[in-house]
C-alpha positions in Angstrom: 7.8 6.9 -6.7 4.1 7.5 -7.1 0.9 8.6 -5.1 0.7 4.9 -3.4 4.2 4.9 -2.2 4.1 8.8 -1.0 0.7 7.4 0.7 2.1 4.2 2.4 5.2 6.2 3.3 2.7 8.6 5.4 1.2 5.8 6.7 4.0 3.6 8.0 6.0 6.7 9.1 3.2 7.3 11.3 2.7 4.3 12.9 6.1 3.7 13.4 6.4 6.8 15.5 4.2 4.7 18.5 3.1 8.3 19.8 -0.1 8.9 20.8 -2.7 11.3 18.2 -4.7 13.3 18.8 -8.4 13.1 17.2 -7.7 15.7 14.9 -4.3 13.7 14.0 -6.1 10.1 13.9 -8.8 11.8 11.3 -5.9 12.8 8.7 -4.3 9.4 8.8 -7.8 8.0 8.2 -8.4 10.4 5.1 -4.9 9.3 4.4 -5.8 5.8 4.5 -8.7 5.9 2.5 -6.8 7.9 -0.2 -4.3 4.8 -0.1 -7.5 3.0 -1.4 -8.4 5.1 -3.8 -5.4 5.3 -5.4 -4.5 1.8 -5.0 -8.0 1.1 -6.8 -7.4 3.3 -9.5 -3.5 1.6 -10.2 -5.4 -1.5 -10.0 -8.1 -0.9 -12.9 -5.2 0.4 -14.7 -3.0 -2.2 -14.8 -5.5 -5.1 -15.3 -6.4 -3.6 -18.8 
C-alpha cells in the first residue's frame, strides 16, 4: 500500500460515512484531496520514465 491508496482510502471512507462536515472537516478532506493529486502526479511522472 502506498501514499495514494492511504489517500483514496481517506477519501472514500469519508464519503461513505453520508454524515454531514463540518467546515473545518470539509477543508481537511479538501487538503486531502489535493494531496491525492499530488501524489498521484508525482506516481505518474515516475512511472512514465
Amino acid at each position: 500500500m502506498d501514499a495514494a491508496d492511504l489517500l483514496h482510502c481517506a477519501v472514500e471512507t469519508v464519503q461513505a460515512s453520508g454524515e454531514v462536515l463540518s467546515a473545518q472537516q470539509r477543508a481537511v478532506m479538501h487538503l486531502v484531496e489535493m494531496a491525492k493529486v499530488v501524489v498521484d502526479q508525482a506516481l505518474d511522472c515516475t512511472q512514465s520514465r
